[in-house]
PyMOL Python script that loads the backbone (N, CA, C, O; Angstrom):
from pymol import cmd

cmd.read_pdbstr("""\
ATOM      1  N   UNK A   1      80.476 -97.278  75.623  1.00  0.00           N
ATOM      2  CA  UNK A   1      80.864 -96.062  76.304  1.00  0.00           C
ATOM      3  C   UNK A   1      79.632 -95.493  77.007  1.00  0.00           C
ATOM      4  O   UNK A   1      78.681 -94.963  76.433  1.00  0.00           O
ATOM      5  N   UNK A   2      79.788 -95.690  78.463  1.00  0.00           N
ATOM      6  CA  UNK A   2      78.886 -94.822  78.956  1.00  0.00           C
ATOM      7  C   UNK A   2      78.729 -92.684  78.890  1.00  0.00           C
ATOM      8  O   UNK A   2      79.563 -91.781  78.959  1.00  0.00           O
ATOM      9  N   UNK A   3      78.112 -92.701  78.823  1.00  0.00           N
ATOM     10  CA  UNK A   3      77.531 -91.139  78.453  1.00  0.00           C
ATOM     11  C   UNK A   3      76.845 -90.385  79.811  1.00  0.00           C
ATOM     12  O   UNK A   3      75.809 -90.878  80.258  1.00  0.00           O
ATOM     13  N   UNK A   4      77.232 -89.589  80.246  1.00  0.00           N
ATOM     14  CA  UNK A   4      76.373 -88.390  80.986  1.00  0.00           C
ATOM     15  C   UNK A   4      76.651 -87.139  81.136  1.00  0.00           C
ATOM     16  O   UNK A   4      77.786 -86.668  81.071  1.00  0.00           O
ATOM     17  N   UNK A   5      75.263 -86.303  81.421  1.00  0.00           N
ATOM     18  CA  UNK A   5      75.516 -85.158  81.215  1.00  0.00           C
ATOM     19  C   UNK A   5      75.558 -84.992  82.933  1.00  0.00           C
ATOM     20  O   UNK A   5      75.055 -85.537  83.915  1.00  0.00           O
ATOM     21  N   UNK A   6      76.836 -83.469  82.507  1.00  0.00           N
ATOM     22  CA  UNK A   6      77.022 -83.385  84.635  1.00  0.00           C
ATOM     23  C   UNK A   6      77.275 -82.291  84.208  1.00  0.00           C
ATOM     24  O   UNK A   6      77.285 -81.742  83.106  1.00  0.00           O
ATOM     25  N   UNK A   7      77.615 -81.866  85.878  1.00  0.00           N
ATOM     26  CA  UNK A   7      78.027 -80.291  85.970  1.00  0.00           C
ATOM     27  C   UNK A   7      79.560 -80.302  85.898  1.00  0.00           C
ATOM     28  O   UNK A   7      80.101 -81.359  86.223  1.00  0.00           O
ATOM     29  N   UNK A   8      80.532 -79.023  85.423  1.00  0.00           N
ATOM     30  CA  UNK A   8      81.550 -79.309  85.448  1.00  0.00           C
ATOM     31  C   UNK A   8      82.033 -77.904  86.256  1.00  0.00           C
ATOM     32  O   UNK A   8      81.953 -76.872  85.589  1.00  0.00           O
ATOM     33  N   UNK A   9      82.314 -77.839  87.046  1.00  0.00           N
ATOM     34  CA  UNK A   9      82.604 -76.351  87.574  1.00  0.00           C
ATOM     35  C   UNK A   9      84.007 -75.216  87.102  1.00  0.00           C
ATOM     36  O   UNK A   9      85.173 -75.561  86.911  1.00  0.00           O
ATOM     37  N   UNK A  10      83.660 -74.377  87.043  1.00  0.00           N
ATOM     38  CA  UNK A  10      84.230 -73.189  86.806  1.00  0.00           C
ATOM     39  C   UNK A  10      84.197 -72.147  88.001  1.00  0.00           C
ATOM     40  O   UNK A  10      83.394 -72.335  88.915  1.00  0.00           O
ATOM     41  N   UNK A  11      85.094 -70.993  88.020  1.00  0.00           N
ATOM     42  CA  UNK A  11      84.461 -69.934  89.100  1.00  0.00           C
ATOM     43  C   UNK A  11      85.713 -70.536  90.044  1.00  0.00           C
ATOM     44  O   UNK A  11      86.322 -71.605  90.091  1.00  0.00           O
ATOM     45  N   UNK A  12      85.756 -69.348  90.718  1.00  0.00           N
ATOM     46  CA  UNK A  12      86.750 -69.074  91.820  1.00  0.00           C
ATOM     47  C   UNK A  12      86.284 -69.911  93.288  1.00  0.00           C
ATOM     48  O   UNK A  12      85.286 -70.603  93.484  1.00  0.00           O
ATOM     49  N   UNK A  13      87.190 -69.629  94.034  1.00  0.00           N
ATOM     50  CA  UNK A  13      86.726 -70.261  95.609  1.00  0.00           C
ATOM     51  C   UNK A  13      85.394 -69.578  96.231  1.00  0.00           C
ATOM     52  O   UNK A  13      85.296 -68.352  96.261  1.00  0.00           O
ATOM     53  N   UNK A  14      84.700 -70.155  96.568  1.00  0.00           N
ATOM     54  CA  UNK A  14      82.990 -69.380  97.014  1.00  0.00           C
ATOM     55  C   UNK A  14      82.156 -68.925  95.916  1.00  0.00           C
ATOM     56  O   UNK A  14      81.095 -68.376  96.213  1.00  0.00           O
ATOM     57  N   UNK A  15      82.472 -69.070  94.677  1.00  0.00           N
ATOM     58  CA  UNK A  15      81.731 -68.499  93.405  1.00  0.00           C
ATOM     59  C   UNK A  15      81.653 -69.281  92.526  1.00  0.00           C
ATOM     60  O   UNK A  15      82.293 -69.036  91.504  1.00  0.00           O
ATOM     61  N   UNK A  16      80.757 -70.633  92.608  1.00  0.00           N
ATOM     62  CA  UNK A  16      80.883 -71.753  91.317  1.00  0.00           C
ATOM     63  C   UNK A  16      80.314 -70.582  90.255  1.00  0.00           C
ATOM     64  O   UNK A  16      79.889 -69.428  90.194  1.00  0.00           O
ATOM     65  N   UNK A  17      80.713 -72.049  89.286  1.00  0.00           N
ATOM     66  CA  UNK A  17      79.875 -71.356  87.618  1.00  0.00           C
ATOM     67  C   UNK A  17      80.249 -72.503  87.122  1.00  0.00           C
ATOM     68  O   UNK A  17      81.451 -72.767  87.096  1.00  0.00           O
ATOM     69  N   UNK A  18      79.221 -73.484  86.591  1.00  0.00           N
ATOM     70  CA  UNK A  18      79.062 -74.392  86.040  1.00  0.00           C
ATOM     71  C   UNK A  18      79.149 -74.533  84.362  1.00  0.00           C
ATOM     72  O   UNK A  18      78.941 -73.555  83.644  1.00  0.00           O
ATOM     73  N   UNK A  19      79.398 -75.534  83.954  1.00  0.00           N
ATOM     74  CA  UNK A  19      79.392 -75.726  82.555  1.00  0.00           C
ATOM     75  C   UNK A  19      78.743 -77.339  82.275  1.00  0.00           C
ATOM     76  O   UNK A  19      79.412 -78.293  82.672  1.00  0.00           O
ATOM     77  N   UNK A  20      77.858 -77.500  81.808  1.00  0.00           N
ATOM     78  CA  UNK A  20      76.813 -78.178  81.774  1.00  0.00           C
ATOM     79  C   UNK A  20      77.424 -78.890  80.550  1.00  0.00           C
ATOM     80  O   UNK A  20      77.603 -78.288  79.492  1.00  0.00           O
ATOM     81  N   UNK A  21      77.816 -80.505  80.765  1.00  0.00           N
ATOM     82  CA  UNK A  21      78.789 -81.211  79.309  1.00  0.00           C
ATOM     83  C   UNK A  21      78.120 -82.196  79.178  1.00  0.00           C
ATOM     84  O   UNK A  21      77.227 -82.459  79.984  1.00  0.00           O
ATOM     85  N   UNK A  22      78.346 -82.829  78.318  1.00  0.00           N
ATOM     86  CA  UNK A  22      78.025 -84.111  77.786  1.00  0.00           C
ATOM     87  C   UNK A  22      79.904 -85.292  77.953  1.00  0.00           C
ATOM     88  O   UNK A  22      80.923 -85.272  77.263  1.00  0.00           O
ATOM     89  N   UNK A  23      79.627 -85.878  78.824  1.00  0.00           N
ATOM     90  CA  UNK A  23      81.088 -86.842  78.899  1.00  0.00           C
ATOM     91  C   UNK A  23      80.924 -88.220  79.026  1.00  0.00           C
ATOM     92  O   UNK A  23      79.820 -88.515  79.485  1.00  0.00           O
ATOM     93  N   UNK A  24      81.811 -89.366  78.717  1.00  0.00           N
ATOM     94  CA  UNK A  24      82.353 -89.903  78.870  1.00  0.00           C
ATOM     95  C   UNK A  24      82.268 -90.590  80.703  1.00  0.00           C
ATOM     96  O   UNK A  24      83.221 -89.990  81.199  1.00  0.00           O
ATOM     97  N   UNK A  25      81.779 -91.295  81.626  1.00  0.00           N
ATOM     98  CA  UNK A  25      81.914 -91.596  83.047  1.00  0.00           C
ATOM     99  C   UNK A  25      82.913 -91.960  83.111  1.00  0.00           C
ATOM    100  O   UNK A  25      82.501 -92.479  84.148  1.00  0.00           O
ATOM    101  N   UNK A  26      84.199 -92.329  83.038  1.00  0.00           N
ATOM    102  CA  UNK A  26      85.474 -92.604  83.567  1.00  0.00           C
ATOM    103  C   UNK A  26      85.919 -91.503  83.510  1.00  0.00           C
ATOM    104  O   UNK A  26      86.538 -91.353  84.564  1.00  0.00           O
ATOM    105  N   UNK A  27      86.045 -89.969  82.489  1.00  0.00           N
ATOM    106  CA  UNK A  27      86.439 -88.852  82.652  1.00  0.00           C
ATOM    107  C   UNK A  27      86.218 -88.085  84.377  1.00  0.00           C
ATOM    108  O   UNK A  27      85.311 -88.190  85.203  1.00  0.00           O
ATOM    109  N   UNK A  28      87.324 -87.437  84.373  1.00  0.00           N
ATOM    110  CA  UNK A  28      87.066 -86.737  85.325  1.00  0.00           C
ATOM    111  C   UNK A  28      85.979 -85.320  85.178  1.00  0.00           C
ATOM    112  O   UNK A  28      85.732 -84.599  84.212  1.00  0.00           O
ATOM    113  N   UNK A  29      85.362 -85.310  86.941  1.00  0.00           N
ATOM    114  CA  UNK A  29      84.551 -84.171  86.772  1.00  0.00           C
ATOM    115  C   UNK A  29      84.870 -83.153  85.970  1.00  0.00           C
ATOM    116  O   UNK A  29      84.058 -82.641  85.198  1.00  0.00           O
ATOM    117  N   UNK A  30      86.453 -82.670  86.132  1.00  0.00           N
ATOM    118  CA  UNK A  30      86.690 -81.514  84.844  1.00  0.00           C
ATOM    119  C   UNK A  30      87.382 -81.772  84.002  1.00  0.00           C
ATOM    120  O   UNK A  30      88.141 -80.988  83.433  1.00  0.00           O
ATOM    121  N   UNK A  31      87.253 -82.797  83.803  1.00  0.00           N
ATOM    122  CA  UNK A  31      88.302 -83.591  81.993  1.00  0.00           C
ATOM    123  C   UNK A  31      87.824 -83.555  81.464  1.00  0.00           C
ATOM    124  O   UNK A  31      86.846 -82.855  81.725  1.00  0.00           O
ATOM    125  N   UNK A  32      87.848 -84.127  80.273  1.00  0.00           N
ATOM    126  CA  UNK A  32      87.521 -84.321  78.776  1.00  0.00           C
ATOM    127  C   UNK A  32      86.161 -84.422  78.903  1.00  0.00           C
ATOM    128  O   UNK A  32      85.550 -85.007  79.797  1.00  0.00           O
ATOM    129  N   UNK A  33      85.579 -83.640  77.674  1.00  0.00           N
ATOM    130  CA  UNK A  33      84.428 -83.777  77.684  1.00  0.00           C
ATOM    131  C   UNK A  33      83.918 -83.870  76.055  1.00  0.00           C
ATOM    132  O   UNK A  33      84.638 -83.385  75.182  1.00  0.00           O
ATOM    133  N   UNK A  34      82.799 -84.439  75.759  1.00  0.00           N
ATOM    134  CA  UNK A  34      82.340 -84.345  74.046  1.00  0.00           C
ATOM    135  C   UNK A  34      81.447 -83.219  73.638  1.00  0.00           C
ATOM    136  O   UNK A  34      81.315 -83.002  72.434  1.00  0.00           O
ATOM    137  N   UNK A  35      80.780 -82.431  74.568  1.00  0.00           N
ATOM    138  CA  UNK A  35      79.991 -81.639  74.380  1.00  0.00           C
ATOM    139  C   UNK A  35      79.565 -80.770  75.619  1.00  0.00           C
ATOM    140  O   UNK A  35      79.330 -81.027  76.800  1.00  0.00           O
ATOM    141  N   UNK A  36      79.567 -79.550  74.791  1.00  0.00           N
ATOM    142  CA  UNK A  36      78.708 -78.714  75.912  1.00  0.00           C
ATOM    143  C   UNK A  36      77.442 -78.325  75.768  1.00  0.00           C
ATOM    144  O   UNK A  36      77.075 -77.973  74.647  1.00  0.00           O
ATOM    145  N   UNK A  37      76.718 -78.312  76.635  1.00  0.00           N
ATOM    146  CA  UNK A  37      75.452 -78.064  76.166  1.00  0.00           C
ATOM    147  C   UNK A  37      74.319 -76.913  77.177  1.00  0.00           C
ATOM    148  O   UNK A  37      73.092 -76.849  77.254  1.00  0.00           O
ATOM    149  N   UNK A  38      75.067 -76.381  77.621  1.00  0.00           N
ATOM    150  CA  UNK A  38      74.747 -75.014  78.971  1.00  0.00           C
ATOM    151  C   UNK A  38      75.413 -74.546  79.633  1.00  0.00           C
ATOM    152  O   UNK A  38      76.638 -74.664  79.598  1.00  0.00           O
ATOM    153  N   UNK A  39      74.845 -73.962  80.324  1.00  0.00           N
ATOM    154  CA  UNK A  39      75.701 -73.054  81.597  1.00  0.00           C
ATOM    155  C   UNK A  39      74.706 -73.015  82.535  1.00  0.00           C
ATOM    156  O   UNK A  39      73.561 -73.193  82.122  1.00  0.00           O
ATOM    157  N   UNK A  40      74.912 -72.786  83.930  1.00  0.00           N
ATOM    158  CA  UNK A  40      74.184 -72.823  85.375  1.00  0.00           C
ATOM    159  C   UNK A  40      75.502 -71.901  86.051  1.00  0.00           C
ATOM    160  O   UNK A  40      76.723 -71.895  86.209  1.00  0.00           O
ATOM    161  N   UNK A  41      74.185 -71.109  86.322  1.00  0.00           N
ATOM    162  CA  UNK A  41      74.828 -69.910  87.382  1.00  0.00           C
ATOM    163  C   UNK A  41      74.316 -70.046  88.685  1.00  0.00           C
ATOM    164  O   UNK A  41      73.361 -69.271  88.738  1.00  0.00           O
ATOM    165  N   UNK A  42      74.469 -70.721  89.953  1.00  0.00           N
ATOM    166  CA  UNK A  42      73.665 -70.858  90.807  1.00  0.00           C
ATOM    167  C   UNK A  42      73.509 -69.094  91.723  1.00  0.00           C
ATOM    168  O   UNK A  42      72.485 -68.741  92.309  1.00  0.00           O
ATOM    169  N   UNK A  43      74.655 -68.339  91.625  1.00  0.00           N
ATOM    170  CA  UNK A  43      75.001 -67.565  92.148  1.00  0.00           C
ATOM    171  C   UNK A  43      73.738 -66.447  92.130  1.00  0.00           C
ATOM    172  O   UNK A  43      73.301 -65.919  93.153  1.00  0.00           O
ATOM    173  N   UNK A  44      73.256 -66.199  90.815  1.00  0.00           N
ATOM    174  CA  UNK A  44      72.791 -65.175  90.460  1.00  0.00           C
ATOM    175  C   UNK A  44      71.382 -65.683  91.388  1.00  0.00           C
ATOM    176  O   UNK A  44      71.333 -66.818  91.862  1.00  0.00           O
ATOM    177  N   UNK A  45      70.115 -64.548  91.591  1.00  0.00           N
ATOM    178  CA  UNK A  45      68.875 -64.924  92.186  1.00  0.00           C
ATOM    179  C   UNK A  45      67.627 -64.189  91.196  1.00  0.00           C
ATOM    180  O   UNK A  45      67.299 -63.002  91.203  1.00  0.00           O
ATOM    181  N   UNK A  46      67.237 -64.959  90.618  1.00  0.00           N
ATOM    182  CA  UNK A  46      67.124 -66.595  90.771  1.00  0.00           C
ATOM    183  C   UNK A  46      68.411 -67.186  89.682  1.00  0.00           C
ATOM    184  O   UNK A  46      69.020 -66.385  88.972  1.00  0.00           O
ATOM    185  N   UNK A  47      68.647 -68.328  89.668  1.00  0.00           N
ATOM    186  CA  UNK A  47      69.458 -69.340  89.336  1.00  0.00           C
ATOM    187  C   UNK A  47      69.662 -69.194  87.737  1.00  0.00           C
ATOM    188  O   UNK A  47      68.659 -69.504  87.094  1.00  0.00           O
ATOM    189  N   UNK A  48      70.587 -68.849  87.113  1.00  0.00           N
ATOM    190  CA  UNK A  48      70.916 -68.783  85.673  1.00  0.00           C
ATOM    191  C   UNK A  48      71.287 -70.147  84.995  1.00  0.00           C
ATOM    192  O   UNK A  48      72.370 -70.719  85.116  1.00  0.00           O
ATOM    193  N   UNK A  49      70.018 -70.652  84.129  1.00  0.00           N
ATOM    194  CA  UNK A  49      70.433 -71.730  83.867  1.00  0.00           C
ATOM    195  C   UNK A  49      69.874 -71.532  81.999  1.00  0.00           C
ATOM    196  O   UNK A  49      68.899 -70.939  81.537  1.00  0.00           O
ATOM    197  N   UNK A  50      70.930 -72.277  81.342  1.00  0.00           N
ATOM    198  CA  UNK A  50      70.919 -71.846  80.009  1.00  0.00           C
ATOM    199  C   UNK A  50      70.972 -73.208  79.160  1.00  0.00           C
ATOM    200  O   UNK A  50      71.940 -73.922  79.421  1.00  0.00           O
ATOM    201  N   UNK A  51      70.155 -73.635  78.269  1.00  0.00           N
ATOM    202  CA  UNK A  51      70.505 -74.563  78.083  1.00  0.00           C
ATOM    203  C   UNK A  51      70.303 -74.589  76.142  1.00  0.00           C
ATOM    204  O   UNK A  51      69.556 -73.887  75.461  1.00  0.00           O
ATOM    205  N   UNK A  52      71.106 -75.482  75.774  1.00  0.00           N
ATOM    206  CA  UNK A  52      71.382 -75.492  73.731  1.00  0.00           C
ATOM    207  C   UNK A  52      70.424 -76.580  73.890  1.00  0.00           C
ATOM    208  O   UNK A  52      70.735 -77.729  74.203  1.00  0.00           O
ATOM    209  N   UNK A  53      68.933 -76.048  73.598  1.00  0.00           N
ATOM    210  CA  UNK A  53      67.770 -77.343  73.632  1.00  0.00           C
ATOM    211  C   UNK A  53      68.109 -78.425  72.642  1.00  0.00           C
ATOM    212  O   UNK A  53      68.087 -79.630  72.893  1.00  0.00           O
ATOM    213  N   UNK A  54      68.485 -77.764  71.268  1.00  0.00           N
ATOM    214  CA  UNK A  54      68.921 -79.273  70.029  1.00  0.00           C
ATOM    215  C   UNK A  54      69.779 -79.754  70.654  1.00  0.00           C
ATOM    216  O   UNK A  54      69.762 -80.930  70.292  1.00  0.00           O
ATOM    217  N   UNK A  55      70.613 -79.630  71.436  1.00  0.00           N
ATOM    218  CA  UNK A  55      71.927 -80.275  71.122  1.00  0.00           C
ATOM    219  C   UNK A  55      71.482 -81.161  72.533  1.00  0.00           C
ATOM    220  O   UNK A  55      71.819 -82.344  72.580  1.00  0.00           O
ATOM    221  N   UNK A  56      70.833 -80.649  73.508  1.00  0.00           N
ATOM    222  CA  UNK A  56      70.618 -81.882  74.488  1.00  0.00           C
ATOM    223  C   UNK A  56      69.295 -82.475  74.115  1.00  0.00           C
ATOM    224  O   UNK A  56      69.453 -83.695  74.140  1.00  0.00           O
ATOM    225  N   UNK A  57      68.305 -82.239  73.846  1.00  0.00           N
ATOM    226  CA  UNK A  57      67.347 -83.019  73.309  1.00  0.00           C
ATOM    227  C   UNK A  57      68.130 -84.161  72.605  1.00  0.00           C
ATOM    228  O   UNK A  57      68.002 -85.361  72.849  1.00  0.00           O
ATOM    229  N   UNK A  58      68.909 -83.633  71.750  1.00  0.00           N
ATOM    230  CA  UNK A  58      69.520 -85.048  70.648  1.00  0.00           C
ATOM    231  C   UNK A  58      70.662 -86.074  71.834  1.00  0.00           C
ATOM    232  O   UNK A  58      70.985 -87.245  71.635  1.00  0.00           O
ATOM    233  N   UNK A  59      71.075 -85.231  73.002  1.00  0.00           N
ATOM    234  CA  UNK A  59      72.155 -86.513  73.636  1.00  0.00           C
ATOM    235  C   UNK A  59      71.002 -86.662  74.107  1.00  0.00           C
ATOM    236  O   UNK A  59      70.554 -87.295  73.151  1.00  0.00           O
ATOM    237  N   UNK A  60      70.068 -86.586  74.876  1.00  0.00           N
ATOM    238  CA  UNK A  60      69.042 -87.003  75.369  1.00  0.00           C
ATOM    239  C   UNK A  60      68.449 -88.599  74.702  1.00  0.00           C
ATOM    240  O   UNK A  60      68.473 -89.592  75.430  1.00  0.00           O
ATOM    241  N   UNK A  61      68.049 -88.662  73.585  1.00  0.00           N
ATOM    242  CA  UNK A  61      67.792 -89.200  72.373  1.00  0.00           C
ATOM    243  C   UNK A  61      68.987 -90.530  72.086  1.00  0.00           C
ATOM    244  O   UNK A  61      68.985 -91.733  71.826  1.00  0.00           O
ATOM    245  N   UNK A  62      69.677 -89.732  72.259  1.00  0.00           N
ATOM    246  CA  UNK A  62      71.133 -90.618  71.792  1.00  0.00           C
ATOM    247  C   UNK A  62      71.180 -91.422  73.017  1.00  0.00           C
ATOM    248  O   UNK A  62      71.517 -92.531  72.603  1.00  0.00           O
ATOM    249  N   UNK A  63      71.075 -91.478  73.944  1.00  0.00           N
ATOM    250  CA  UNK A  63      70.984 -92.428  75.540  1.00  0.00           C
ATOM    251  C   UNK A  63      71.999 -91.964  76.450  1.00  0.00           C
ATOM    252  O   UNK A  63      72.671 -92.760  77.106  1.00  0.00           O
ATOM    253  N   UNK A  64      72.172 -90.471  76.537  1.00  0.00           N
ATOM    254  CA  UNK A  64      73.224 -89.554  77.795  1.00  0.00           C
ATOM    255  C   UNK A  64      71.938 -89.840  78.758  1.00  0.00           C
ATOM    256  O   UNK A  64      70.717 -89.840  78.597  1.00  0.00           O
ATOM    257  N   UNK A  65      73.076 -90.152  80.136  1.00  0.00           N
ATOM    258  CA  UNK A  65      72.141 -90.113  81.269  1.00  0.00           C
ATOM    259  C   UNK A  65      72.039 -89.149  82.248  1.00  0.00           C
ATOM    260  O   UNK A  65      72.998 -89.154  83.019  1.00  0.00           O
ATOM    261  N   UNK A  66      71.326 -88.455  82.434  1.00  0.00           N
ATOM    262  CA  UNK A  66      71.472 -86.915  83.027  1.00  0.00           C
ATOM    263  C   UNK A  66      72.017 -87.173  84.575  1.00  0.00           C
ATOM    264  O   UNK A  66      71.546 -88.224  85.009  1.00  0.00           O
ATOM    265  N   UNK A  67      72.810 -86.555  85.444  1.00  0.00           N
ATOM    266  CA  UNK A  67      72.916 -86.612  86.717  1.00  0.00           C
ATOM    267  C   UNK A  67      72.091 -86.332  87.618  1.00  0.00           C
ATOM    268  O   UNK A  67      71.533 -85.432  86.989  1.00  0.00           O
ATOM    269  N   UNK A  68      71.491 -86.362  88.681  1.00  0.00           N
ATOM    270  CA  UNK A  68      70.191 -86.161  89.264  1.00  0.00           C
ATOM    271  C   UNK A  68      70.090 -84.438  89.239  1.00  0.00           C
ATOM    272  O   UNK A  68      69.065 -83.863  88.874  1.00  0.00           O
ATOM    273  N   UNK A  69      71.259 -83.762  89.664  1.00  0.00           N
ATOM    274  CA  UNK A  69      70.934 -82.510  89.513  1.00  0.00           C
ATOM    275  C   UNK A  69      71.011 -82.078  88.235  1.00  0.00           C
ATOM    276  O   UNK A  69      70.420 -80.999  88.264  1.00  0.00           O
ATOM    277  N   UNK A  70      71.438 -82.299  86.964  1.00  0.00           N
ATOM    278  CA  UNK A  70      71.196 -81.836  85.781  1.00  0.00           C
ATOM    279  C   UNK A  70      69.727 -82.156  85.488  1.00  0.00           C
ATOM    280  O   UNK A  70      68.945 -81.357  84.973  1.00  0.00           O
ATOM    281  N   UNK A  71      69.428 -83.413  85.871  1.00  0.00           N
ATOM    282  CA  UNK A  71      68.049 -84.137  85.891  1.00  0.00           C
ATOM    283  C   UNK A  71      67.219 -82.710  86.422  1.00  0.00           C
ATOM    284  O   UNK A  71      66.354 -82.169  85.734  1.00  0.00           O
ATOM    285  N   UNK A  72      67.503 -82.385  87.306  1.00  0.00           N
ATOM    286  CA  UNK A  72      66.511 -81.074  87.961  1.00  0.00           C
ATOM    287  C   UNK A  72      66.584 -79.988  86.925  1.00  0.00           C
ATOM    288  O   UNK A  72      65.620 -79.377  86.465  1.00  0.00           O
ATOM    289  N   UNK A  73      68.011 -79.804  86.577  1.00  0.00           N
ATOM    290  CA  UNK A  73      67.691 -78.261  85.756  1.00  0.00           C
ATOM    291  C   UNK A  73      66.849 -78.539  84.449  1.00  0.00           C
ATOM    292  O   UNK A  73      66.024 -77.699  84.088  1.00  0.00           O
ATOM    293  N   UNK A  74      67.014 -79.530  83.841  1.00  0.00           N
ATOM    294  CA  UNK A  74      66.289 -80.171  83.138  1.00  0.00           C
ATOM    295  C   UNK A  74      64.731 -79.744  83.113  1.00  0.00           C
ATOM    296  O   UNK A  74      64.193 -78.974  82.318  1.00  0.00           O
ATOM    297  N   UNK A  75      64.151 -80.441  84.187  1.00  0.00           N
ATOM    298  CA  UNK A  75      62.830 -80.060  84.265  1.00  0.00           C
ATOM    299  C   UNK A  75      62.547 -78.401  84.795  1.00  0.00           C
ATOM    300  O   UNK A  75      61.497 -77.849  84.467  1.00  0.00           O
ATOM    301  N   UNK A  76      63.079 -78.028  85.229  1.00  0.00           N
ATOM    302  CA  UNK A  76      63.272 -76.729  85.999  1.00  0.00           C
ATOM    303  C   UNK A  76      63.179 -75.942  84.564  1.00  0.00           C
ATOM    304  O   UNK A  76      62.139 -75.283  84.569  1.00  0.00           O
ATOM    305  N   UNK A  77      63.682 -75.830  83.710  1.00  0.00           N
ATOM    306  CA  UNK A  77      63.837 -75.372  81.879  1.00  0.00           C
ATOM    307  C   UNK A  77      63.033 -75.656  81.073  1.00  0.00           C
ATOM    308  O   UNK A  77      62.904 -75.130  79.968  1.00  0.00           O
ATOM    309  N   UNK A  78      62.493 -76.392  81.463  1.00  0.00           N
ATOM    310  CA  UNK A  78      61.009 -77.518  80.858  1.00  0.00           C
ATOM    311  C   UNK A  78      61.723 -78.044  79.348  1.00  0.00           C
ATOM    312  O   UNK A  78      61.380 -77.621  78.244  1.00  0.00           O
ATOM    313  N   UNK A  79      62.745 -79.019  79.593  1.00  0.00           N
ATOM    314  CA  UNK A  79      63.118 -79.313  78.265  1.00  0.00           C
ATOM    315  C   UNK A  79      63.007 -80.860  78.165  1.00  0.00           C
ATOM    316  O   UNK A  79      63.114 -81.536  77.141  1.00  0.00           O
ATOM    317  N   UNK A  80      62.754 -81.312  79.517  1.00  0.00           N
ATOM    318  CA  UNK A  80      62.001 -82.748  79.977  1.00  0.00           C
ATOM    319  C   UNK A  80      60.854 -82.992  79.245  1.00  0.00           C
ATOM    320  O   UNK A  80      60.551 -84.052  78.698  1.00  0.00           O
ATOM    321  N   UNK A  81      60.016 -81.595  79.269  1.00  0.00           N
ATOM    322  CA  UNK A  81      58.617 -82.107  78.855  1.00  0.00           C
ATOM    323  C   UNK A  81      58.698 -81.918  76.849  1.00  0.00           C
ATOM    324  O   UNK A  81      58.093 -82.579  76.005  1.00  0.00           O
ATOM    325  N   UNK A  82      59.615 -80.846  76.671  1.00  0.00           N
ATOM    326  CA  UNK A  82      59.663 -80.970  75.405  1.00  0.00           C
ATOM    327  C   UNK A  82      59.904 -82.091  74.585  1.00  0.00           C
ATOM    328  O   UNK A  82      59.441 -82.215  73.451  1.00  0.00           O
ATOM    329  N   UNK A  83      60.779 -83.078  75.277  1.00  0.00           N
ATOM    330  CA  UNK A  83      61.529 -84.254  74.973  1.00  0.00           C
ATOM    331  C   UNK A  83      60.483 -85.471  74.970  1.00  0.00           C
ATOM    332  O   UNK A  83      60.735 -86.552  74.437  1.00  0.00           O
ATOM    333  N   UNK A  84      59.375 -85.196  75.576  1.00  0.00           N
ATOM    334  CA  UNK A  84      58.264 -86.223  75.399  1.00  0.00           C
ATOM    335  C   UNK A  84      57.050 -86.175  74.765  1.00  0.00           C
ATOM    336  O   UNK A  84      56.419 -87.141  74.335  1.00  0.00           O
ATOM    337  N   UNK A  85      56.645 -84.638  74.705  1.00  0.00           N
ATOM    338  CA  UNK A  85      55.745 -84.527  73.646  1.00  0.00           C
ATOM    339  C   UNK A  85      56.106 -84.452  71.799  1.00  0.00           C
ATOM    340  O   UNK A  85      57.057 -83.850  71.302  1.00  0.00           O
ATOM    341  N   UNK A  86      55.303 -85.053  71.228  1.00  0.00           N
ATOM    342  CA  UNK A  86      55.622 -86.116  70.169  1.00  0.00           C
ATOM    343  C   UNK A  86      55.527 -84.294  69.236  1.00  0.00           C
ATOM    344  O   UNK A  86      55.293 -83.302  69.926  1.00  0.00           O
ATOM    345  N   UNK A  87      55.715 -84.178  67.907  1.00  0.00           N
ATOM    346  CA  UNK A  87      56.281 -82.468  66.958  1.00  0.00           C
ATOM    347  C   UNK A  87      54.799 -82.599  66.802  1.00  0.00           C
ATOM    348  O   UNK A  87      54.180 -83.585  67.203  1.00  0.00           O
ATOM    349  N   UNK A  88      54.242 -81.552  66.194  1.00  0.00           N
ATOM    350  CA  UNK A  88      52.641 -81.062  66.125  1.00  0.00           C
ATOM    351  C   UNK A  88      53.053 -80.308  64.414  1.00  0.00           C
ATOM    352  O   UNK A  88      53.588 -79.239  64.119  1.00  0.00           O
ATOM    353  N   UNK A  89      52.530 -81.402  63.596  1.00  0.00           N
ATOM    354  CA  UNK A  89      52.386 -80.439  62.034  1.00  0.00           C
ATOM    355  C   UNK A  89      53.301 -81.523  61.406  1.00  0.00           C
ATOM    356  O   UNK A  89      53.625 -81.446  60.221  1.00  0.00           O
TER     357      UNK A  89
END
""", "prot")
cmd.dss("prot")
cmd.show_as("cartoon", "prot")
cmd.util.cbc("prot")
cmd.orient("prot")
C-alpha cells in the first residue's frame, strides 16, 4: 500500500481550508483517509499552518511520502529538520 501525505480541501468556493491527511494513493483527493495530521489555512496572512509533530514525524518514519507542497509546509514548520536530527539525552 502506497502512503502519502496531501492536502485535502475544505472551505467554500474562493476560500480553501485544507486538511493535511495521511492516505492511501488510489483514494481520492477527498476520500478515505487513515490519518490526519494538520490543517493549512492559506487564506489567513501569513499562512496558517498547523501541524500534530508525533503523529507525522512517525508517518514520516513509517515511509508516507509527502506531496511536494506538503513537502514545503513541512520545511516551512521546521519539522523536516526535526526528523533528521538524531534525540539529545
Amino acid at each position: 500500500m502506497a502512503v502519502s501525505m496531501r492536502l485535502m480541501r475544505f472551505g467554500g468556493k474562493k476560500s480553501p481550508y485544507y486538511r493535511i491527511v495521511v492516505s492511501d494513493r488510489r483514494f481520492a483527493r477527498d476520500g478515505r483517509f487513515i490519518d490526519q495530521i494538520g490543517t493549512y489555512d492559506p487564506k489567513k496572512n501569513p499562512a496558517d499552518v498547523r501541524f500534530k509533530e508525533e503523529k507525522t514525524i512517525e508517518w514520516l518514519r513509517k515511509g508516507a511520502q509527502p506531496t511536494p507542497t506538503v513537502r514545503q509546509l513541512l520545511v516551512r514548520s521546521g519539522i523536516s529538520k526535526k526528523l533528521v536530527e538524531p534525540k539529545k539525552g
